[in-house]
KEGU-190054 format. One record per residue (C-alpha): x, y, z. Coordinates in nm, 3 decimals, padded with zeros to 5 digits. Each point is the difference from the previous one (the first is absolute). Layout:
NODE        u        v        w
NODE        X        Y        Z
...
REM end
This chain:
NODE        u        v        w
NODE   00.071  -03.065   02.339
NODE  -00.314  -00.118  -00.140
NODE  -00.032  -00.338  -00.185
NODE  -00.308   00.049  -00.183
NODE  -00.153   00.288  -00.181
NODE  -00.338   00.011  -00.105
NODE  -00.129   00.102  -00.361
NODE  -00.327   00.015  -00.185
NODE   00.046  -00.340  -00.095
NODE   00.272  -00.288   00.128
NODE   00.163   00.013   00.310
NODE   00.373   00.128  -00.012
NODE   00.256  -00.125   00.194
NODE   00.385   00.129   00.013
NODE   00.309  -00.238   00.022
NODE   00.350  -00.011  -00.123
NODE   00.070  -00.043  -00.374
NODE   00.314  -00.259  -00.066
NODE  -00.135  -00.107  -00.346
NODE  -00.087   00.268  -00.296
NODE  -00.332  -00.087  -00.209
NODE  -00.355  -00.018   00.039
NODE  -00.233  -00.295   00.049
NODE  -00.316  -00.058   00.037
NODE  -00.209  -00.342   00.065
NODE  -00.155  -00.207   00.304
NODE   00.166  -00.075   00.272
NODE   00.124  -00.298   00.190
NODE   00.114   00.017   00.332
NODE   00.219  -00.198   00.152
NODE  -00.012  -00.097   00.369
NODE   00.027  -00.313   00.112
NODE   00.235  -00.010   00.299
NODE   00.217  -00.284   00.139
NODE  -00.085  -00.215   00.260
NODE   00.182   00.079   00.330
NODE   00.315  -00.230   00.140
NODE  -00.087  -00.059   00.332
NODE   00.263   00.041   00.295
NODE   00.111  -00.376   00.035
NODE   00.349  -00.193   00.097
NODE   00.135  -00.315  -00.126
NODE   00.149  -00.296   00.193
NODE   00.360  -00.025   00.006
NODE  -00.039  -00.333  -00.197
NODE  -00.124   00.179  -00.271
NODE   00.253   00.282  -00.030
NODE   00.160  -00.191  -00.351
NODE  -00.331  -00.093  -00.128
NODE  -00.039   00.443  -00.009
NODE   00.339   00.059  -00.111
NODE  -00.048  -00.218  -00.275
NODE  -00.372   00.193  -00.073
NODE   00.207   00.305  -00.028
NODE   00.259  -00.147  -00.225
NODE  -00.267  -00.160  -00.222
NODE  -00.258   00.341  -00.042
NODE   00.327   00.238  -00.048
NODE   00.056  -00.240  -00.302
NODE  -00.348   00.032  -00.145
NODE  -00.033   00.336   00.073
NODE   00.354   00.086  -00.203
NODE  -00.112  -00.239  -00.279
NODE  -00.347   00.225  -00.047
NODE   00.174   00.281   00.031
NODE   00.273  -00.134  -00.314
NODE  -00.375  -00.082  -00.172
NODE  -00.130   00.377   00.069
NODE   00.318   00.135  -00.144
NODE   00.022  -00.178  -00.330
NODE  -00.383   00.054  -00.076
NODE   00.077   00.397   00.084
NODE   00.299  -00.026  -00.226
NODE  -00.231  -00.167  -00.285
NODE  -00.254   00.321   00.048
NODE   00.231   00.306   00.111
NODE   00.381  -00.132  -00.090
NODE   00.280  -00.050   00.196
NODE  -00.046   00.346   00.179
NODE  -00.306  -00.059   00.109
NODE   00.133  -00.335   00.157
NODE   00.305   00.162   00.157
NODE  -00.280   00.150   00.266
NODE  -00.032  -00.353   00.174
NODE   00.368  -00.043   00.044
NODE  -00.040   00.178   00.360
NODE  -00.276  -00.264   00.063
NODE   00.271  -00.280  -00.031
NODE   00.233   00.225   00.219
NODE  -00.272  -00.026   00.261
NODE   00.006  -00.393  -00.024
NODE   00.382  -00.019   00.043
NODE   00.065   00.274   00.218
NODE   00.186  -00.240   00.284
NODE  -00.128   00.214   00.328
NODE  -00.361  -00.045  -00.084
NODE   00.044  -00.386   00.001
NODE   00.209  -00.034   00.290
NODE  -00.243   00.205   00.188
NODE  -00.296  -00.242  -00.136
NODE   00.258  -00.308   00.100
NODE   00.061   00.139   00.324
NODE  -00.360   00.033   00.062
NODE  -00.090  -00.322  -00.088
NODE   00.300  -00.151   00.217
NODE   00.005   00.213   00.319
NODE  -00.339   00.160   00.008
NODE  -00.182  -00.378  -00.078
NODE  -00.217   00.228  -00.294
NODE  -00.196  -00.165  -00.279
NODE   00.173   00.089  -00.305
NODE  -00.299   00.195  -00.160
NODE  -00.042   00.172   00.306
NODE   00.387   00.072   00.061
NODE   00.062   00.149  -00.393
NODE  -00.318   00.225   00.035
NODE   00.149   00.123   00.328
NODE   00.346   00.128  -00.165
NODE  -00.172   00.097  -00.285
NODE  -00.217   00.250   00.191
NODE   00.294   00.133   00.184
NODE   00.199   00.080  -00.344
NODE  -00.313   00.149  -00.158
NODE  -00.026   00.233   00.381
NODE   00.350   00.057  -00.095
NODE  -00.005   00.163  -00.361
NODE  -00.355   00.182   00.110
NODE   00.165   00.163   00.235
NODE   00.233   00.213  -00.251
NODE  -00.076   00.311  -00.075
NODE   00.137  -00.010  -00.358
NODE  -00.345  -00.053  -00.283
NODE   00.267  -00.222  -00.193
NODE   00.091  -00.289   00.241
NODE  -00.312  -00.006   00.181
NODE  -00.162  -00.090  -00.320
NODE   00.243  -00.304   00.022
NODE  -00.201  -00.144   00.273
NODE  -00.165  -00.133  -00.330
NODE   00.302  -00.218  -00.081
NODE  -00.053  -00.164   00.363
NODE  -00.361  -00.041   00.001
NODE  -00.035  -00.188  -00.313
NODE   00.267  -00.202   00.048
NODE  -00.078  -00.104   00.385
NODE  -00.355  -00.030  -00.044
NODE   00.059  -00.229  -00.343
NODE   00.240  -00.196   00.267
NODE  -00.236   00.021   00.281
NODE  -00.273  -00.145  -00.216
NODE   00.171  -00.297  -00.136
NODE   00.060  -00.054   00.351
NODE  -00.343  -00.047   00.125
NODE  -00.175  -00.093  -00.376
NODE  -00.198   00.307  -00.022
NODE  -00.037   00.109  -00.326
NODE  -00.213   00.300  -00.128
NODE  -00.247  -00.012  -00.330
NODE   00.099   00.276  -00.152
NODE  -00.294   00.107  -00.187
NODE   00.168   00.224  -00.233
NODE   00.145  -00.223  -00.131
NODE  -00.322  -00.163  -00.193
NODE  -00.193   00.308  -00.076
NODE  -00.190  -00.026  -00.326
NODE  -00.014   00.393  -00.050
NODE   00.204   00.251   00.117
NODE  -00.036   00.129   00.284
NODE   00.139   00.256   00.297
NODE   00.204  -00.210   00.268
NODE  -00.078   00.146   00.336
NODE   00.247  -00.155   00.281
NODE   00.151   00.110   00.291
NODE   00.324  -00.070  -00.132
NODE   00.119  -00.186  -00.302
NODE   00.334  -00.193   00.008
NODE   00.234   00.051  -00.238
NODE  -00.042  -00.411  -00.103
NODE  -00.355   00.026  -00.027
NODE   00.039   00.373  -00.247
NODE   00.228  -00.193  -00.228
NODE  -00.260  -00.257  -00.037
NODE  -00.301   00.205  -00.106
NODE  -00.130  -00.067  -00.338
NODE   00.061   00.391  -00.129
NODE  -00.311  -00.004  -00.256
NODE  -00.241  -00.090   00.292
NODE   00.136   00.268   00.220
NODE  -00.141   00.321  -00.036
NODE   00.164   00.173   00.337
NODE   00.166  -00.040   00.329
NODE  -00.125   00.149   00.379
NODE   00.176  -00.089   00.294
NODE  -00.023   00.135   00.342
NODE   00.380  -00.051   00.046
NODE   00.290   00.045  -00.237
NODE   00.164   00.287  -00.187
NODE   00.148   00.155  -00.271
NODE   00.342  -00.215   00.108
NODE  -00.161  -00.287   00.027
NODE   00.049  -00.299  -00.243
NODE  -00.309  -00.009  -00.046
NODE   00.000   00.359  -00.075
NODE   00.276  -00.080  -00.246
NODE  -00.189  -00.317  -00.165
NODE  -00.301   00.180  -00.040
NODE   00.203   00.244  -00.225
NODE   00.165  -00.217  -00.175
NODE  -00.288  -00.218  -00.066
NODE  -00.189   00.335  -00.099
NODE  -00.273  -00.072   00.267
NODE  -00.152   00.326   00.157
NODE   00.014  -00.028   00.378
NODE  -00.039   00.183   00.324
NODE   00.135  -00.079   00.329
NODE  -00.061   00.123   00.415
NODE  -00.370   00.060  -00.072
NODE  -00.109  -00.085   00.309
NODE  -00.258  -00.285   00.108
NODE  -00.046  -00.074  -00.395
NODE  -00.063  -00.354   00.066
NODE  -00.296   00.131   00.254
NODE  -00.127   00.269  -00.250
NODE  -00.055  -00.138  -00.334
NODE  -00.200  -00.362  -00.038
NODE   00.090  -00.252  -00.284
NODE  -00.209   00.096  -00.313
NODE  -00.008   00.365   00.053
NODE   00.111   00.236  -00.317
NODE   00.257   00.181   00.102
NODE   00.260   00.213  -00.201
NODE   00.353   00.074   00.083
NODE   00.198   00.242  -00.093
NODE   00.412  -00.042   00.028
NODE   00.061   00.342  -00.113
NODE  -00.144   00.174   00.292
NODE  -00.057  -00.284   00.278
NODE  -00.383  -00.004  -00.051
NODE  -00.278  -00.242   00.036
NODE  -00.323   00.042  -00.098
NODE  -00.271  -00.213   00.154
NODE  -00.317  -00.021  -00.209
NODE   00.131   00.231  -00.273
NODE  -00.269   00.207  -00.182
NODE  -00.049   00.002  -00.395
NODE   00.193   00.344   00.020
NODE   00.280  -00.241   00.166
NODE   00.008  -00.205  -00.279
NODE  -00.005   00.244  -00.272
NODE   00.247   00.206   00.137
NODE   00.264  -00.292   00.125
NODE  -00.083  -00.196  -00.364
NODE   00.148   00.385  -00.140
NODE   00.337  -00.003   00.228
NODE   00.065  -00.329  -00.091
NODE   00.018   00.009  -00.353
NODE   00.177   00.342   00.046
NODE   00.248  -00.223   00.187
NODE   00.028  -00.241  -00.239
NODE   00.117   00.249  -00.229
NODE   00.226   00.157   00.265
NODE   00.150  -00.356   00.034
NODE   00.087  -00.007  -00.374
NODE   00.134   00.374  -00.038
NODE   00.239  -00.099   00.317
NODE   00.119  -00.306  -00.147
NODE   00.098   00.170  -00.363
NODE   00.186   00.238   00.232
NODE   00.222  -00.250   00.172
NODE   00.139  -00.059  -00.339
NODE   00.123   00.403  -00.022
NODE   00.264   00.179   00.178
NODE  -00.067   00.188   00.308
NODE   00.106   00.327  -00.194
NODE  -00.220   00.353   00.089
NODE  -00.131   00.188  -00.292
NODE   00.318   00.221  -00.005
NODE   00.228  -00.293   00.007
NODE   00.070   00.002   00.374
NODE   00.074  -00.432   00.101
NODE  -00.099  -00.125   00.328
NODE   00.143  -00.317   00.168
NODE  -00.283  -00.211   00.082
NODE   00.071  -00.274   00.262
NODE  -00.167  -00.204   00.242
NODE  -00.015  -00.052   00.401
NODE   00.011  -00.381   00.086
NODE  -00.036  -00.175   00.264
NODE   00.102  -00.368  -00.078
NODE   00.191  -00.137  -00.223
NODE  -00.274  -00.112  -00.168
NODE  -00.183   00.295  -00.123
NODE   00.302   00.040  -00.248
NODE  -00.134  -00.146  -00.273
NODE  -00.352   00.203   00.041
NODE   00.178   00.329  -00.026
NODE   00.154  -00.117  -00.287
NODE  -00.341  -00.090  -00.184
NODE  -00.121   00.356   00.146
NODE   00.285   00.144  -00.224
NODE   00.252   00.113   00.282
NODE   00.282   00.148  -00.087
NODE   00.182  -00.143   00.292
NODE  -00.049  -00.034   00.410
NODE   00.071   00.368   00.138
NODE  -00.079  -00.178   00.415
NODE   00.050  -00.376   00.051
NODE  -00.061  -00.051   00.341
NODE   00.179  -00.266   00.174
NODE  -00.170  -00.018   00.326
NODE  -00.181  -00.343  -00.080
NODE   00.264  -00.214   00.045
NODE  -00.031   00.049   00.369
NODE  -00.322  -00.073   00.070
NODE  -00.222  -00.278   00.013
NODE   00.338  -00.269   00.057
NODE   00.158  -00.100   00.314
NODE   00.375   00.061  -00.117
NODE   00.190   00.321  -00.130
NODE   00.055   00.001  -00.385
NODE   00.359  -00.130  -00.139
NODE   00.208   00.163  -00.234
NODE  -00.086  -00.219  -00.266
NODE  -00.358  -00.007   00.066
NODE  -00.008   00.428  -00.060
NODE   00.250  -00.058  -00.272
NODE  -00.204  -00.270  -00.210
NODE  -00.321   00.234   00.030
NODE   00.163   00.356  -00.107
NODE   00.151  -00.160  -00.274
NODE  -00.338  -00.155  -00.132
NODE  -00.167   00.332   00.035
NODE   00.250   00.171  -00.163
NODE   00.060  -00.285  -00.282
NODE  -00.402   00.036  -00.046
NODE   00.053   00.337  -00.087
NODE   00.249  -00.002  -00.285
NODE   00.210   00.260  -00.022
NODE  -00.282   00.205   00.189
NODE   00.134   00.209   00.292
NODE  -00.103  -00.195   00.364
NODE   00.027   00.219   00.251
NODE   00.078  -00.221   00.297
NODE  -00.095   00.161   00.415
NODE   00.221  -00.120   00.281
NODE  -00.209  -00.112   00.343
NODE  -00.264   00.186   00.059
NODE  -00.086  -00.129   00.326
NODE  -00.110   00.152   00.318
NODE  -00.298   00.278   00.072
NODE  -00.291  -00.197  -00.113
NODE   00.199  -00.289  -00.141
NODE   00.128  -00.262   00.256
NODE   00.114  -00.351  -00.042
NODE  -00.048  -00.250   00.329
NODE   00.370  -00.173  -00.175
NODE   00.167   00.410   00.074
NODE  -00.002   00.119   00.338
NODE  -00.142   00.363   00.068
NODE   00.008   00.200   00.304
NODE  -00.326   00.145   00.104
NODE  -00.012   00.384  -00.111
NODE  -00.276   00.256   00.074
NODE   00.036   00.107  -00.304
NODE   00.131  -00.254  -00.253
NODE  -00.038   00.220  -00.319
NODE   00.223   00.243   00.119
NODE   00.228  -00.254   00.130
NODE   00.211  -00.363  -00.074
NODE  -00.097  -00.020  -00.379
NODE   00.102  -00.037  -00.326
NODE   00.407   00.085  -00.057
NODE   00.040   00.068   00.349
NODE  -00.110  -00.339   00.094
NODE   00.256  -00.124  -00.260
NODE   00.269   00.196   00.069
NODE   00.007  -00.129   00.385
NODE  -00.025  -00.341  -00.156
NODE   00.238  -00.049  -00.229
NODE  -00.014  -00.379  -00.066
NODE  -00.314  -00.009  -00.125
NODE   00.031   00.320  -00.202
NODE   00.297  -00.121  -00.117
NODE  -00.131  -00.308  -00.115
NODE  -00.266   00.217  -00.173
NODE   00.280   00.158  -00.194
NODE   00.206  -00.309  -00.054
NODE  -00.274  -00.143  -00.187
NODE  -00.102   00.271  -00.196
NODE   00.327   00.112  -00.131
NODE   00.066  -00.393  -00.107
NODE  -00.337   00.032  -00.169
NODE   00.118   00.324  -00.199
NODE   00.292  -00.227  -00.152
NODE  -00.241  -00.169  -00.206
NODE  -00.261   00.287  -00.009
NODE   00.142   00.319  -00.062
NODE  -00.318   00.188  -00.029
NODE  -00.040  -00.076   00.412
NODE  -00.015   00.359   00.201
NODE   00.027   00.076   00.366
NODE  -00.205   00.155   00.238
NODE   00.061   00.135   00.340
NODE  -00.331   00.097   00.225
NODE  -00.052   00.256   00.223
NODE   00.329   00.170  -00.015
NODE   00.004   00.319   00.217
NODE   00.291   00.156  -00.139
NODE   00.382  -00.046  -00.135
NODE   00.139  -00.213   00.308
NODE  -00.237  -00.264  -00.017
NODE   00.044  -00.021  -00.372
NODE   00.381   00.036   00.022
NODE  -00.045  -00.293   00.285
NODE  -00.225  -00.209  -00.243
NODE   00.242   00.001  -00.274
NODE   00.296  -00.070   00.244
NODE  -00.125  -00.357   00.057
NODE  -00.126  -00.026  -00.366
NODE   00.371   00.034  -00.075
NODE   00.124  -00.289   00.309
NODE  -00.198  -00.184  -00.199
NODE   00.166   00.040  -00.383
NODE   00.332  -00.026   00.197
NODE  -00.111  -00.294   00.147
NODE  -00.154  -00.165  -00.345
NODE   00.340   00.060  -00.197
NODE   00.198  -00.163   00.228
NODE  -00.232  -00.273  -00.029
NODE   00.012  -00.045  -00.370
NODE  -00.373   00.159  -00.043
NODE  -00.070   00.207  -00.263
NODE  -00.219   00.278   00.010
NODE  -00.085   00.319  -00.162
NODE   00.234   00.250   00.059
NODE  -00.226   00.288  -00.159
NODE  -00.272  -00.092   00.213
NODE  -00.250   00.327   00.035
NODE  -00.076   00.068   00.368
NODE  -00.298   00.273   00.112
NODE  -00.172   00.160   00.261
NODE  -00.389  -00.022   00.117
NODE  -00.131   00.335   00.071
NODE  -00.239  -00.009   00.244
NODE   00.137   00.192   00.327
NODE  -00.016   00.377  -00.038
NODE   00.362   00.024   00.095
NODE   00.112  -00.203  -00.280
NODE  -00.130   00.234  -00.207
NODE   00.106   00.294   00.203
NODE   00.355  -00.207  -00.127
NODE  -00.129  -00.068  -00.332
NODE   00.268   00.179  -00.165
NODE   00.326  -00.188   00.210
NODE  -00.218  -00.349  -00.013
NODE   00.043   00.050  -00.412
NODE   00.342   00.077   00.016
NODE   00.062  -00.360   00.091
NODE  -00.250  -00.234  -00.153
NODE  -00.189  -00.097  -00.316
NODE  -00.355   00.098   00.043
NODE  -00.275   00.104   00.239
NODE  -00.310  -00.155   00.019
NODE  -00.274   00.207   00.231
NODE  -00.197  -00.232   00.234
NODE  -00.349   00.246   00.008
NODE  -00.151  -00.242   00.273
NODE   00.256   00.073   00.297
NODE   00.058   00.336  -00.123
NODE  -00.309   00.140   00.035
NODE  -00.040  -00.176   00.320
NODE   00.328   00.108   00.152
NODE  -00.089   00.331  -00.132
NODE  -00.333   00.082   00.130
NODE   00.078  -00.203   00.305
NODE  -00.323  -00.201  -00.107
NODE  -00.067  -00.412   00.030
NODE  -00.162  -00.070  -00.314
NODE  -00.171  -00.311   00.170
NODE  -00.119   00.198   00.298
NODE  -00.392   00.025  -00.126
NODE  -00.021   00.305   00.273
NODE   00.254   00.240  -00.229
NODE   00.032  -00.192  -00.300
NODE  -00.172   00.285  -00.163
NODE   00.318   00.239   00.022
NODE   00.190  -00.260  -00.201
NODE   00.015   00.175  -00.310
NODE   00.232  -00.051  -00.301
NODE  -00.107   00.356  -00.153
NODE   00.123   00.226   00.351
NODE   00.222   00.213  -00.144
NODE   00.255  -00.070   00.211
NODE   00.012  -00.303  -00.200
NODE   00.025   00.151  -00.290
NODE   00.262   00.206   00.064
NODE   00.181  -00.248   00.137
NODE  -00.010  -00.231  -00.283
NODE   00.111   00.264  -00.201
NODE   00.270   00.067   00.247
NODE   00.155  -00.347  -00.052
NODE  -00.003   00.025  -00.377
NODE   00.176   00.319   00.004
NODE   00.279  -00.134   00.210
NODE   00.005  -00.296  -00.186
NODE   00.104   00.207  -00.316
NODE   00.257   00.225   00.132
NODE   00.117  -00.217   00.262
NODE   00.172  -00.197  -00.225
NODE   00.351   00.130  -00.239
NODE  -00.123  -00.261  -00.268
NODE  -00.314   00.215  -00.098
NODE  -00.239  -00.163   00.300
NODE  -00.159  -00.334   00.095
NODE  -00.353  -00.112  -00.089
NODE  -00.254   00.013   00.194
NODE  -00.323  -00.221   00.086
NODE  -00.311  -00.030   00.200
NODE  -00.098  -00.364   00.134
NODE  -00.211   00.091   00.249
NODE  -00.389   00.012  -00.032
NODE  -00.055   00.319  -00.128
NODE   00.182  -00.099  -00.333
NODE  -00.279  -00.264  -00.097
NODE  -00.275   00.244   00.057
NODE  -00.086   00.121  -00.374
NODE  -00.150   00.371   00.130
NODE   00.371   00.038   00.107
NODE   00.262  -00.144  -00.242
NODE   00.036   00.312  -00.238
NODE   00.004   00.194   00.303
NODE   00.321  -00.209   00.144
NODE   00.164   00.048  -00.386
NODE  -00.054   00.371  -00.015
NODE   00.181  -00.035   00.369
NODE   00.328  -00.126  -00.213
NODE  -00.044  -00.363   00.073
NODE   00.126  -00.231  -00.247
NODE  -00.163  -00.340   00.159
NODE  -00.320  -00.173   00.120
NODE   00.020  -00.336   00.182
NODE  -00.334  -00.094   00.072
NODE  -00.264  -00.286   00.060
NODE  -00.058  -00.202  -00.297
NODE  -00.372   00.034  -00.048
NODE   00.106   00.362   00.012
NODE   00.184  -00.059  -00.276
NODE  -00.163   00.051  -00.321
NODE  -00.219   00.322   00.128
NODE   00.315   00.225   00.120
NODE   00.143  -00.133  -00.362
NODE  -00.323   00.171  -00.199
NODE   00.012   00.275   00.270
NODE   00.356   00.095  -00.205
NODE  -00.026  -00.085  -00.289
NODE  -00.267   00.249  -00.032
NODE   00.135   00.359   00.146
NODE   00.334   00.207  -00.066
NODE   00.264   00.034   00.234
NODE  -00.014   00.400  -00.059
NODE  -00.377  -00.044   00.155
NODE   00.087  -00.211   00.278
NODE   00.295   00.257   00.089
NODE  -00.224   00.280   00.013
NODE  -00.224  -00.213   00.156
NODE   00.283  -00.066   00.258
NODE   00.069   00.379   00.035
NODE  -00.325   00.104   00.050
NODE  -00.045  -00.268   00.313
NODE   00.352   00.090   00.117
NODE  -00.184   00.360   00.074
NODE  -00.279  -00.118   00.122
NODE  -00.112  -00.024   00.409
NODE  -00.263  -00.245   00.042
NODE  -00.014  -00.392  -00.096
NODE  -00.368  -00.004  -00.095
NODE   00.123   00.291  -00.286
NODE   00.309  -00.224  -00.090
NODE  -00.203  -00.314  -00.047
NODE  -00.295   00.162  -00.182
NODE   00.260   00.146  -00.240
NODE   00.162  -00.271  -00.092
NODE  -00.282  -00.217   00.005
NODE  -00.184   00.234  -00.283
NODE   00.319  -00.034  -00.205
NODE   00.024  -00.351  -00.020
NODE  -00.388  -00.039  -00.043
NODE  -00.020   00.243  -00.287
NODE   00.317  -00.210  -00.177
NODE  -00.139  -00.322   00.058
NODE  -00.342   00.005   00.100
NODE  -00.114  -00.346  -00.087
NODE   00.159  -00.121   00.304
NODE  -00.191   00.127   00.215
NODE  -00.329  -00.154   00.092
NODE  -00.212   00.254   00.094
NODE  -00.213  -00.089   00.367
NODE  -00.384  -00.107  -00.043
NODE  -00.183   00.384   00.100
NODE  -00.198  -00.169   00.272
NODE   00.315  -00.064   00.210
REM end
């Protein structure tokens, strides 16, 4: 793919947009790097003097880390703070300081040298995971160690950014999350990093600080030269080098057009998310961590349609306790009022695996020991998955749950056998717990929705996972860059599927049918939303910053358009047709949201 793309004036380069907005101002680029630890032992004499290093530097590093999070809390509240709790995680996590201990004891290491040696190994670690999501916690790890690593050996770095008298475009091969939170937002015009992504926190800083920023544009820090003008654009993952008058004009245009975008959106939040014709639409969030929460509340969620609960087994040496999972559903769900939260069971296996949960090597993983059928062979940890959230659901009634990758009626009939071991098992205990608790499926195996109709005969709801659906489908691997063009949401096999679900979702059930959502990717793209409502779907869990476009998107069509809409794709053979179509409906109902691409590209 190319990198750079010339033009009668600046240079363009392409990256990856994880920050909306436009920016444009000189540059400073960042690139100092550290000084190497050389390979070195210690005399056994002075194997307490080390240990007592250690102990000293993990207590300044955990004390500027308690700094960093009350100065974010001062700027972006106590959401934007929540991010660094996985840095503290990192500091008390008990195998990564027994295996710095042990280093300094047995292997006669320096204690600088020893901590950037486990470090590197749990940074190898997380890399090596297929999954976008956890590899971009590799970030946790690498601000945390190296903050550790450098109190260790007194190297400090002048961060330059951090006394700019204008502002200016930061340039950096990476930017920790510590050093984001930092940044003085009026003197920062932009963000380009050669690593990073749209997960990243620094991805999600940059949004919530409003700071336009692309990431994985490669040798950036090689490229561009401090001082040169350079203008970045969030909304399409562009930088222009040297940009051109005609630049200027026509950037200074979309930004004020943005502006006013901004505005509209934000009058919206305050308005139902009703079609013309009266049609409502559930609009909830995905999250991640806990801590996101409170964002998709300020994003005007109407609820959490997928909380995944894979992160409380990574990056930590132990397995999570019942009262650990229970203490963080029920703050989620206590965030969210009386707000539906939608609640996943483990999710682990295929591209997500844990060093604390053993795995046996597959040749094909994605079609193997994942998801529920991981849990149902391993029924003490699922169990205390289930413990915890139905003693959550005592207190927070509006808590939902999830089942992944169900293939059909036994697994599901399995699933809710041990859900009920463990009510038996809380009322004998004294534990009280909702009773009426509302259990549902995840569609995204074509035989589930071959079952669709028996599946909604015994639970609450469906939600469609689009992501593994489309790949189980088309027996494509989105992340395989070789066929990763055949992944498409519009095939209408797809379609026809999703519309397959929602049909035996409504006559599946003697009680007049369950509802139906999406929370896979395709319901956060705005070209496809009325498209998924004409379908029959009555939800939309997305992304956050996703949020308030898909919200215009609605309030701006009728549901009799989007079900002809849906009708006319339904008939239709191709996916380039499909898109196009409903990509001219939504653009002729809202077209201010749609920037449209400089001619010269």
């Amino acid at each position: 793919m190319k990198v750079e793309l010339e033009n009668a004036g600046g240079r363009v380069f392409h990256a990856t947009s994880v920050s909306e907005g436009m920016g444009m101002a000189r540059c400073v680029v960042l690139y100092r790097q550290r000084p190497i630890i050389a390979e070195r032992t210690i005399e056994p004499g002075e194997v307490e003097g080390e240990l007592e290093r250690f102990s000293r530097a993990l207590i300044q590093t955990a004390e500027q880390l308690q700094e960093i999070a009350q100065r974010v809390k001062e700027v972006l509240g106590s959401d934007g703070a929540s991010i660094f709790e996985s840095h503290q995680f990192v500091l008390e996590d008990q195998v990564f300081l027994d295996e710095v201990s042990r280093m300094i004891q047995e292997n006669h290491l320096p204690a600088d040298l020893a901590a950037q040696k486990v470090s590197h190994k749990y940074i190898r670690s997380f890399e090596s995971i297929p999954d976008e999501y956890f590899r971009q916690r590799v970030a946790d790890i690498k601000d945390v160690t190296t903050r550790l690593v450098d109190n260790l050996t007194g190297w400090s770095q002048h961060d330059s950014f951090s006394q700019l008298s204008e502002p200016s475009i930061l340039v950096a091969t990476d930017l920790t999350p510590s050093q984001t939170v930092q940044m003085n937002r009026q003197m920062i015009a932009g963000i380009v990093t050669e690593q990073g992504g749209v997960t990243s926190h620094v991805g999600i800083l940059a949004r919530s600080l409003k700071i336009p920023a692309v990431a994985g544009m490669q040798r950036a820090t090689e490229i561009f030269r401090t001082g040169q003008e350079l203008l970045v654009d969030g909304y399409r993952g562009i930088v222009i080098l040297s940009p051109t008058q005609e630049d200027t004009s026509h950037y200074t245009r979309q930004m004020e057009q943005e502006r006013e975008l901004e505005h509209l959106l934000e009058l919206d939040a305050a308005k139902p998310v009703v079609t013309l014709d009266g049609r409502k639409i559930t609009l909830t969030a995905n999250l991640s961590q806990p801590a996101e929460a409170e964002h998709a509340l300020a994003a005007g969620a109407n609820g959490v349609g997928l909380f995944r609960t894979e992160f409380f087994f990574f990056n930590r040496g132990t397995l999570p306790t019942e009262e650990e999972q229970y203490e963080e559903y029920l703050r989620v769900a206590t965030c969210m009022g009386d707000r539906p939260v939608v609640i996943r069971t483990l999710d682990l296996g295929g591209d997500k695996k844990t060093s604390i949960l053993e795995f046996p090597p597959e040749e094909n993983p994605f079609l193997g020991y994942r998801a529920i059928r991981y849990c149902l062979q391993n029924t003490g940890i699922f169990k205390t998955q289930l413990r915890a959230l139905l003693r959550a659901s005592a207190s927070a009634r509006n808590i939902k749950i999830m089942y992944p990758m169900i293939s059909g009626i036994e697994e599901f009939a399995e699933a809710q056998a041990i859900l009920q071991e463990c009510k038996t098992e809380l009322e004998k205990e004294g534990k009280p717990y909702n009773t009426k608790i509302e259990v549902g499926v995840m569609i995204e195996i074509p035989s589930a929705v071959l079952c669709a109709g028996e599946l909604a005969r015994k639970s609450d709801f469906f939600s469609i996972g689009t992501n593994d659906l489309i790949q189980y489908t088309l027996a494509v691997d989105r992340m395989n860059p070789i066929i990763n063009y055949l992944y498409q949401p519009t095939h209408p096999a797809i379609i026809r599927l999703i519309s397959s679900t929602v049909e035996g979702a409504r006559h599946g059930n003697e009680y007049g049918g369950i509802p139906v959502g999406v929370c896979g990717e395709m319901a956060g793209e705005i070209e496809l939303a009325p498209l998924l409502i004409g379908l029959g779907v009555d939800e939309l869990s997305i992304s956050v910053p996703n949020m308030m476009k898909v919200r215009r998107v609605i309030q701006r069509v009728y549901f009799s358009d989007c079900h002809r809409l849906a009708c006319q794709a339904l008939q239709m053979g191709d996916s380039a047709r499909i898109m196009k179509l409903s990509s001219d409906f939504v653009r002729a109902a809202a077209p201010e949201l749609f920037v449209d691409r400089l001619s010269r590209l």
